[in-house]
Backbone bond lengths (Angstrom), bond angles and torsions (degrees), N, CA, C in turn:
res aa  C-N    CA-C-N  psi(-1)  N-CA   C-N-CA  omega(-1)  CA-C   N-CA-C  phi
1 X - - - 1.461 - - 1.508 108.54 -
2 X 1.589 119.38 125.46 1.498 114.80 -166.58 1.433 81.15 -136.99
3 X 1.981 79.29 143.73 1.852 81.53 169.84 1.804 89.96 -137.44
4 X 1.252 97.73 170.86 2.021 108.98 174.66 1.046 107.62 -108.51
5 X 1.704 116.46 95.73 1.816 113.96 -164.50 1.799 96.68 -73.15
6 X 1.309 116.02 -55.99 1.801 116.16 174.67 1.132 101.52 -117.38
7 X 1.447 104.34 176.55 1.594 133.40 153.05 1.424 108.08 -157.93
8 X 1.329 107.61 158.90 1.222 127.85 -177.43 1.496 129.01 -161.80
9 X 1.042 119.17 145.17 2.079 132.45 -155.87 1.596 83.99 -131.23
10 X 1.547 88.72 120.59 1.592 113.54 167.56 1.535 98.00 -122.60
11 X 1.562 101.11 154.79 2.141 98.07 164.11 1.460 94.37 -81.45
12 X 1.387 81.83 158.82 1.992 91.29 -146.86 2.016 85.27 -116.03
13 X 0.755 80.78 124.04 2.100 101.85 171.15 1.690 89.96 -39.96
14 X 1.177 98.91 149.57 1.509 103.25 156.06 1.472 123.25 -58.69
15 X 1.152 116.35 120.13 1.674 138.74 -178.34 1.152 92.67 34.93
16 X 1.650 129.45 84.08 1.236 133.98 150.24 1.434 117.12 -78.76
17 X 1.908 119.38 141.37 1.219 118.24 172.28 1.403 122.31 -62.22
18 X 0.844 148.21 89.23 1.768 138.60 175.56 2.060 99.59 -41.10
19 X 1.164 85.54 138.84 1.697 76.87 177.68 2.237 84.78 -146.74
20 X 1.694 89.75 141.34 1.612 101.17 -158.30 2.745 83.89 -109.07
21 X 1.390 102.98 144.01 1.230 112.42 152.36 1.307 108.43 -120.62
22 X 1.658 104.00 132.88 1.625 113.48 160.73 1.495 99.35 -127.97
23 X 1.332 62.16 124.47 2.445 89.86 173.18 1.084 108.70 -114.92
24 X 1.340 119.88 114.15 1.579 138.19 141.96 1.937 123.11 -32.59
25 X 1.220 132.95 119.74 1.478 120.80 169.14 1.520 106.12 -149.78
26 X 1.263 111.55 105.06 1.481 128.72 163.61 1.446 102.44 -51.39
27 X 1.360 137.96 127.60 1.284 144.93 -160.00 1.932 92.69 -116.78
28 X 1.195 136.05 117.19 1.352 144.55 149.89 2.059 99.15 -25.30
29 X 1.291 94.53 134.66 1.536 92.53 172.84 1.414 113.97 -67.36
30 X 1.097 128.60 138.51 1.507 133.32 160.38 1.278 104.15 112.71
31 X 1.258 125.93 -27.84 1.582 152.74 -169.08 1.740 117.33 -77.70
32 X 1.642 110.37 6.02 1.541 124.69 -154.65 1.481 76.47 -88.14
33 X 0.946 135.93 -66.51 1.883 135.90 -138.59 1.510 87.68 -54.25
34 X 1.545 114.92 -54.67 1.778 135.17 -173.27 1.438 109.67 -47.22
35 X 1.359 125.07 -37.43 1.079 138.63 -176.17 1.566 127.52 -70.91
36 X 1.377 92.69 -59.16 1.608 117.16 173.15 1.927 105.34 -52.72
37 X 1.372 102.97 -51.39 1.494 100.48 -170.43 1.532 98.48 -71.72
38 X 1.425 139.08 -39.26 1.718 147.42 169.02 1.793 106.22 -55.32
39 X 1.346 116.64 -7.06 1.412 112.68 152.90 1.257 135.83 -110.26
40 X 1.140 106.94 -29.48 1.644 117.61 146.06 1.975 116.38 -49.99
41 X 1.448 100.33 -36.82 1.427 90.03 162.01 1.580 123.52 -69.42
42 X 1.380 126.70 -34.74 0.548 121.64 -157.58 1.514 117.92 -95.84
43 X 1.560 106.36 -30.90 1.544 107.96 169.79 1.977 115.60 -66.13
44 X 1.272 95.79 0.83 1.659 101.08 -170.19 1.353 97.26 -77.21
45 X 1.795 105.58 -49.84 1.552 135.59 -171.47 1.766 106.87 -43.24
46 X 1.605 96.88 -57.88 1.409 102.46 -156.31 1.808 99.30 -94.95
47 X 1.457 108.78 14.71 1.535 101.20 170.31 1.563 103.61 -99.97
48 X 1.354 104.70 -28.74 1.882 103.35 162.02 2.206 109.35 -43.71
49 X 0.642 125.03 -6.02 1.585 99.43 -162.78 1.829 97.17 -127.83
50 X 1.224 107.30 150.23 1.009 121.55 -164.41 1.699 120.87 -63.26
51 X 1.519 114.41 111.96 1.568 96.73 -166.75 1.244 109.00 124.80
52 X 1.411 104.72 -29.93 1.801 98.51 -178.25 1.260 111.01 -62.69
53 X 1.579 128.72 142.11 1.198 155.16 178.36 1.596 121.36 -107.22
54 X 1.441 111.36 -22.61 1.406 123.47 179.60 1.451 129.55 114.36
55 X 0.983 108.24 143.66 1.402 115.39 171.21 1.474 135.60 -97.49
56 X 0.991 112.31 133.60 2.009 119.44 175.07 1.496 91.48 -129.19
57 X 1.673 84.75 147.26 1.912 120.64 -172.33 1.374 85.34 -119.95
58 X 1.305 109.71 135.22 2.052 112.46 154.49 1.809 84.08 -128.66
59 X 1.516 92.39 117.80 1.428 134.40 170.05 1.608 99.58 -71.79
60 X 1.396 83.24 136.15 2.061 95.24 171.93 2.129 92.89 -70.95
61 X 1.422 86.03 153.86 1.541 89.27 152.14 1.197 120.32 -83.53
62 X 1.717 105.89 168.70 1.447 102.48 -149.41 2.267 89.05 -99.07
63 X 1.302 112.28 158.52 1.488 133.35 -141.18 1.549 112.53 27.27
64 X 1.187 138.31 82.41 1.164 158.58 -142.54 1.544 116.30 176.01
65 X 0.869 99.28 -168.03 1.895 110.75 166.67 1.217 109.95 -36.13
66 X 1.510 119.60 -173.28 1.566 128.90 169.81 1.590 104.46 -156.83
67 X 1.790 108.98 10.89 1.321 98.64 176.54 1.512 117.38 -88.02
68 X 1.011 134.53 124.35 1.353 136.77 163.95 1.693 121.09 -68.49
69 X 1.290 117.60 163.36 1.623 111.08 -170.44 1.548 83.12 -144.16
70 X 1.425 113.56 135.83 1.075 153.37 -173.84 1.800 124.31 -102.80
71 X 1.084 115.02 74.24 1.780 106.23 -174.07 1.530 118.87 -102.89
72 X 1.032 120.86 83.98 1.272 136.58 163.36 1.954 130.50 -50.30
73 X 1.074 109.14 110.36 1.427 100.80 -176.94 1.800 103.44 -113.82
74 X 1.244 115.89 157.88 1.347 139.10 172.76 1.390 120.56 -149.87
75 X 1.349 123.30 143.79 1.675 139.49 177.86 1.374 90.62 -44.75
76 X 1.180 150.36 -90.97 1.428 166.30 0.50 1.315 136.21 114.15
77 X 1.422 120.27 132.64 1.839 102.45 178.45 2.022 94.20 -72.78
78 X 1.485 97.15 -48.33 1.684 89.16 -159.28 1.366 102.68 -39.18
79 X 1.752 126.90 -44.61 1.391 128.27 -161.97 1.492 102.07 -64.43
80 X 1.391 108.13 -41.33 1.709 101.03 -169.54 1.528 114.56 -73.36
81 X 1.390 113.63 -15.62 1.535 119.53 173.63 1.442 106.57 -61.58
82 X 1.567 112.83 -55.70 1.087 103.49 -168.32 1.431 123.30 -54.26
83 X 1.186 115.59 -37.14 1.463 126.07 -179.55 1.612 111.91 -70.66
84 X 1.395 110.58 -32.07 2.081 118.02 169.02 0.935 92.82 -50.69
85 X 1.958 124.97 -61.59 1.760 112.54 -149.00 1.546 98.81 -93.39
86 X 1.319 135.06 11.27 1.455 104.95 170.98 1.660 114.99 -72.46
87 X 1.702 87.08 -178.40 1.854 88.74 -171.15 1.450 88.78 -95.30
88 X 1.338 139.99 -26.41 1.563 125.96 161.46 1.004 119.27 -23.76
89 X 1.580 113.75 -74.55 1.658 125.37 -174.52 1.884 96.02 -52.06
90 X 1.140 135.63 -54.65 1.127 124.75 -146.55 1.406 104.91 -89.50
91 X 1.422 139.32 -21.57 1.537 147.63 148.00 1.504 102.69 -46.18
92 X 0.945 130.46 -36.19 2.037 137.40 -173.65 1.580 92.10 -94.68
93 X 1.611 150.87 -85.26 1.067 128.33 -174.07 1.481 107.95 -27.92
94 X 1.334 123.63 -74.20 1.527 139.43 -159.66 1.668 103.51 -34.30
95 X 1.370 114.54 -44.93 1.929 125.21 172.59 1.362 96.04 -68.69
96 X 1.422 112.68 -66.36 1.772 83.48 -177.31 1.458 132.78 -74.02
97 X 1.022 108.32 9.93 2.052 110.11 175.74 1.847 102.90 -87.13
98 X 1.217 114.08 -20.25 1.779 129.88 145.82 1.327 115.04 -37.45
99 X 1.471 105.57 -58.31 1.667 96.35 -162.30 1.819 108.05 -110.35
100 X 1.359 107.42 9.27 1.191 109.50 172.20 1.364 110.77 -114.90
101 X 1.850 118.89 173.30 1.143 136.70 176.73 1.510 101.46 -103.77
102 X 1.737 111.96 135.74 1.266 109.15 162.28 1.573 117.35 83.79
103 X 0.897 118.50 150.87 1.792 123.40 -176.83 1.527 111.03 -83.19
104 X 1.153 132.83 127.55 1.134 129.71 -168.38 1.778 116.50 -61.49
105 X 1.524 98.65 166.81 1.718 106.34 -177.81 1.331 88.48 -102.86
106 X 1.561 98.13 143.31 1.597 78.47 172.55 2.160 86.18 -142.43
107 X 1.037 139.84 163.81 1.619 155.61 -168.30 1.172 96.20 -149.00
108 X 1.848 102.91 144.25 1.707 103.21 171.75 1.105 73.72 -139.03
109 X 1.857 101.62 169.18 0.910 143.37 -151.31 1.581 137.86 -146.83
110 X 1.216 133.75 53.71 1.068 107.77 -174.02 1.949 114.43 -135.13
111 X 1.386 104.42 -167.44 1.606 108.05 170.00 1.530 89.25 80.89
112 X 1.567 115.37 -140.51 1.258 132.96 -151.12 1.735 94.51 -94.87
113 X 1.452 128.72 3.39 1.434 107.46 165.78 1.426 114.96 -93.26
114 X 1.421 106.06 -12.16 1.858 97.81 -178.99 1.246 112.47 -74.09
115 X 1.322 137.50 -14.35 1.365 161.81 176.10 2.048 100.28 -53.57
116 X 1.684 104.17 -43.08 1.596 113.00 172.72 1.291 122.42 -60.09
117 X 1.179 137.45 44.72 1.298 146.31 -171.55 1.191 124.90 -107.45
118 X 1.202 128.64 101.77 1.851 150.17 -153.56 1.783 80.79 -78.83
119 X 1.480 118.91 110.12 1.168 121.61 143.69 1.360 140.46 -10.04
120 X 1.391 138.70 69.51 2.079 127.71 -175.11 2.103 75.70 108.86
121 X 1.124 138.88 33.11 1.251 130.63 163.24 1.932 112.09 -123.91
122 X 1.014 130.56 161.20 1.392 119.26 -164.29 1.369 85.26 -124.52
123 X 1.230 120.52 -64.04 1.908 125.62 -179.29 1.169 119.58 -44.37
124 X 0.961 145.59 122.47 1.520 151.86 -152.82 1.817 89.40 -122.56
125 X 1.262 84.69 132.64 1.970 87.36 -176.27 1.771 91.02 -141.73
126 X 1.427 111.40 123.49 2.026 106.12 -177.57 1.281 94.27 -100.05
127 X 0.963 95.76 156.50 1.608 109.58 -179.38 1.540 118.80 -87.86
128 X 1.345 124.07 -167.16 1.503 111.79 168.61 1.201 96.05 -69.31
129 X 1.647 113.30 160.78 1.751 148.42 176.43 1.576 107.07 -51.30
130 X 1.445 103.21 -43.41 1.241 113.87 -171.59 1.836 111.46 -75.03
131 X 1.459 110.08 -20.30 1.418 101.74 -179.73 1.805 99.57 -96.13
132 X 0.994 106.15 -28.22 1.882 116.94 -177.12 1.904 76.02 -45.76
133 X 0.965 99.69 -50.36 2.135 97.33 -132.88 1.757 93.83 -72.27
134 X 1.357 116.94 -39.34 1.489 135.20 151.89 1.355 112.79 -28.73
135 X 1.456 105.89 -93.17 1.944 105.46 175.33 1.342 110.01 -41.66
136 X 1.439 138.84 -51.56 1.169 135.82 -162.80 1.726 105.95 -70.08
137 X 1.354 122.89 -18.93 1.439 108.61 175.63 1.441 92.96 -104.52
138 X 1.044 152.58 -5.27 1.531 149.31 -177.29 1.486 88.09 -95.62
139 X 1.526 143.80 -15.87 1.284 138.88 178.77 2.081 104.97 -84.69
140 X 1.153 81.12 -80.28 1.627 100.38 -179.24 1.712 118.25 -65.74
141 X 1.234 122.44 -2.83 1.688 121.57 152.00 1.659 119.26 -69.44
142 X 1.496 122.50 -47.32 1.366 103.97 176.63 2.094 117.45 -88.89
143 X 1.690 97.49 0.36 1.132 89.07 172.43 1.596 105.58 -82.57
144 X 1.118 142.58 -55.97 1.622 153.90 154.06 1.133 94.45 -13.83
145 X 1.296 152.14 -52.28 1.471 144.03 -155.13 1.893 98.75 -97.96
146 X 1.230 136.85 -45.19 1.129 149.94 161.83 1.261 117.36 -39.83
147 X 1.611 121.51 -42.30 1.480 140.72 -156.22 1.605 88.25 -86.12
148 X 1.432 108.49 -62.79 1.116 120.95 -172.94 1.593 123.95 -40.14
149 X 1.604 100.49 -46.62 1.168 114.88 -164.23 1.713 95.52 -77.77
150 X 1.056 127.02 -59.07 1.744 141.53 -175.43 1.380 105.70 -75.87
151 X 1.158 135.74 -38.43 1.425 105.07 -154.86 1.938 93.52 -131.48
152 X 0.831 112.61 -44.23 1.257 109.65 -173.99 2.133 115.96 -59.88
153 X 1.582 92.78 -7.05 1.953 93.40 177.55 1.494 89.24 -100.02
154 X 1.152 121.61 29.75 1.632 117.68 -176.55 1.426 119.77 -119.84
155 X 1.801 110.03 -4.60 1.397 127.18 -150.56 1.306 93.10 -110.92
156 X 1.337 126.15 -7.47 1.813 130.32 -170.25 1.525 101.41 -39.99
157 X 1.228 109.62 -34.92 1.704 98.96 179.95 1.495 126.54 -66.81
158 X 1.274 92.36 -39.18 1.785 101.93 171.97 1.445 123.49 -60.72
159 X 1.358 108.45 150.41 1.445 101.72 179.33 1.595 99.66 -86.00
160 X 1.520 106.64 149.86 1.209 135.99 -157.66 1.991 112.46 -52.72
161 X 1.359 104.14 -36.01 1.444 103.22 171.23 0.860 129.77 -76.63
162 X 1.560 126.70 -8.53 1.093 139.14 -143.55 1.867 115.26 -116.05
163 X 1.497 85.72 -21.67 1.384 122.60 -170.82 2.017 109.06 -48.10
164 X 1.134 63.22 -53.59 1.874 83.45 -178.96 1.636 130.73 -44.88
165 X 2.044 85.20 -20.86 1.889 82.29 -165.82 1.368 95.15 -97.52
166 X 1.263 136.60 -47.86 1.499 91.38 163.23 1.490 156.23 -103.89
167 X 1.977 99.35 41.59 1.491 107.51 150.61 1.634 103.86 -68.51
168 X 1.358 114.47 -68.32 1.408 114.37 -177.20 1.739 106.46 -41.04
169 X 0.782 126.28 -34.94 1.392 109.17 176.57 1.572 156.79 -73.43
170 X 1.618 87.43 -29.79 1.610 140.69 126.99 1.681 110.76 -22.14
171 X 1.495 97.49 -74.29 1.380 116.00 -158.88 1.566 108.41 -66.50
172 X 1.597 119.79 -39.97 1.716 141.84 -166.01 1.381 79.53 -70.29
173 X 1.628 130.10 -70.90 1.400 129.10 -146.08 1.723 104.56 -48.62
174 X 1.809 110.55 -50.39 1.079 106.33 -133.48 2.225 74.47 -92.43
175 X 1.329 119.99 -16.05 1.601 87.48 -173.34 1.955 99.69 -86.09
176 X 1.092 124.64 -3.76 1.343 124.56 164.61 1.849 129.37 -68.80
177 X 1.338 78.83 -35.36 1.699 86.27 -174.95 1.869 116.30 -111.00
178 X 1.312 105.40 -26.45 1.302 119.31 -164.99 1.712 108.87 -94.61
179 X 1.864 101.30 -75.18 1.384 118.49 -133.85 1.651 85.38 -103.50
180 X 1.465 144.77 -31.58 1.794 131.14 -171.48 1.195 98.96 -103.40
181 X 1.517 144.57 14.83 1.643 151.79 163.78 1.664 79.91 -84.63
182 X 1.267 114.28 -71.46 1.555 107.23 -144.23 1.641 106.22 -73.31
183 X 1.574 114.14 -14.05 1.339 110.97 -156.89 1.888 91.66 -90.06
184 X 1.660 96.09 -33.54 1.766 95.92 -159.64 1.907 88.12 -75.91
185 X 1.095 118.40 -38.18 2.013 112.60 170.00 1.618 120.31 -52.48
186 X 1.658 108.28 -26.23 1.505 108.12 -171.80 1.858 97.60 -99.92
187 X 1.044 107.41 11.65 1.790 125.81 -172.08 1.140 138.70 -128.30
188 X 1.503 101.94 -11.52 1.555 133.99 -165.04 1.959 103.42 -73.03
189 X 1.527 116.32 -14.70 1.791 100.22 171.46 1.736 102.50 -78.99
190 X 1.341 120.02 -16.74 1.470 135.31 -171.99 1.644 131.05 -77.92
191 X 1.747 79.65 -50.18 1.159 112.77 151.90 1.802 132.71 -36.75
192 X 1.495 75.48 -88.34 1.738 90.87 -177.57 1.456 104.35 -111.87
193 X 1.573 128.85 62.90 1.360 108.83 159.66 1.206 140.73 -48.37
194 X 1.465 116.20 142.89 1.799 111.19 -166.27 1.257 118.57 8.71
195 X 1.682 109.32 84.05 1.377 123.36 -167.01 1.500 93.96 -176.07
196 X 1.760 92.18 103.64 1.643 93.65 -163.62 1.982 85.53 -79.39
197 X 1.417 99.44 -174.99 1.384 119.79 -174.62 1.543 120.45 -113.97
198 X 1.719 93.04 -12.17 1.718 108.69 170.31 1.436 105.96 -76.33
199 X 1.301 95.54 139.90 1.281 88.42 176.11 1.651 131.55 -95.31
200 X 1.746 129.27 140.83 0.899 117.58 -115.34 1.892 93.48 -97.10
201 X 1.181 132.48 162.64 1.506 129.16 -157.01 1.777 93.44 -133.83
């Protein structure tokens, strides 16, 4: 069960890395009601600071597990630092290490693996380097040849250096939203062999 507690649109630095945290937290039994409202604090917390992108929870099912999964997004490492080292964030962990078991899991994420994202999935799992670097030129070769052909004989007006930012911009939108969803779903036995996507409790 996934829900989208925030989101948020900042003007984005020139070609900033997006970098994604997923934290693991085994929740103490009885301790769920305590919990749920200590993430609502906390996604409120970390939508205050500059950079936040939003948060998704994937909820244990109910008589099952009690670990919760945590996916954190940010513009930026610098932006997401800032929000790691405040004393906010660390007054809000400190309550939930109370109502949970165990020290949290925590995965980062960023550059060309957050791009690995199984469509209707919240957990972001990258694959080896060697398949990232694979999909990403099997992504961005027929867009480069496409760009070229359509949009780039269209820029004659622009001056020549300038030309570039919005092919590249063009190009970021459509392998983020469009073309490495559908390629890493039409790729995903290759991808992620026997390597479920639930996450593991």
């Amino acid at each position: 069960m996934t829900e989208e507690m925030s989101a948020r649109t900042d003007t984005a630095d020139p070609q900033p890395e997006p970098v994604t945290v997923v934290l693991s937290r085994r929740v103490r039994t009885g301790k769920e009601a305590e919990f749920e409202a200590l993430l609502k604090r906390i996604a409120a917390a970390a939508f205050r600071y500059p950079g936040h992108l939003g948060v998704n929870v994937l909820r244990p099912e109910p008589g099952g597990s009690t670990t919760y999964t945590i996916v954190i997004h940010f513009r930026s490492e610098p932006e997401l630092a800032v929000w790691t080292g405040s004393a906010e964030r660390s007054h809000l962990l400190s309550e939930a290490d109370l109502l949970c078991e165990g020290a949290p899991q925590v995965q980062e994420l960023s550059g060309l693996e957050a791009w690995f994202r199984l469509p209707g999935q919240n957990v972001i799992l990258a694959p080896p380097r060697y398949k990232v670097a694979f999909m990403t030129w099997l992504a961005i070769l027929p867009l480069t040849v496409i760009l070229n052909l359509l949009v780039v004989p269209r820029l004659g007006f622009m001056p020549a250096l300038t030309r570039p930012a919005p092919v590249t911009a063009i190009a970021i939108g459509l392998m983020t939203y469009l073309v490495m969803p559908e390629l890493t779903r039409l790729f995903r036995p290759w991808l992620y062999p026997n390597r479920s996507l639930r996450p593991r409790h």
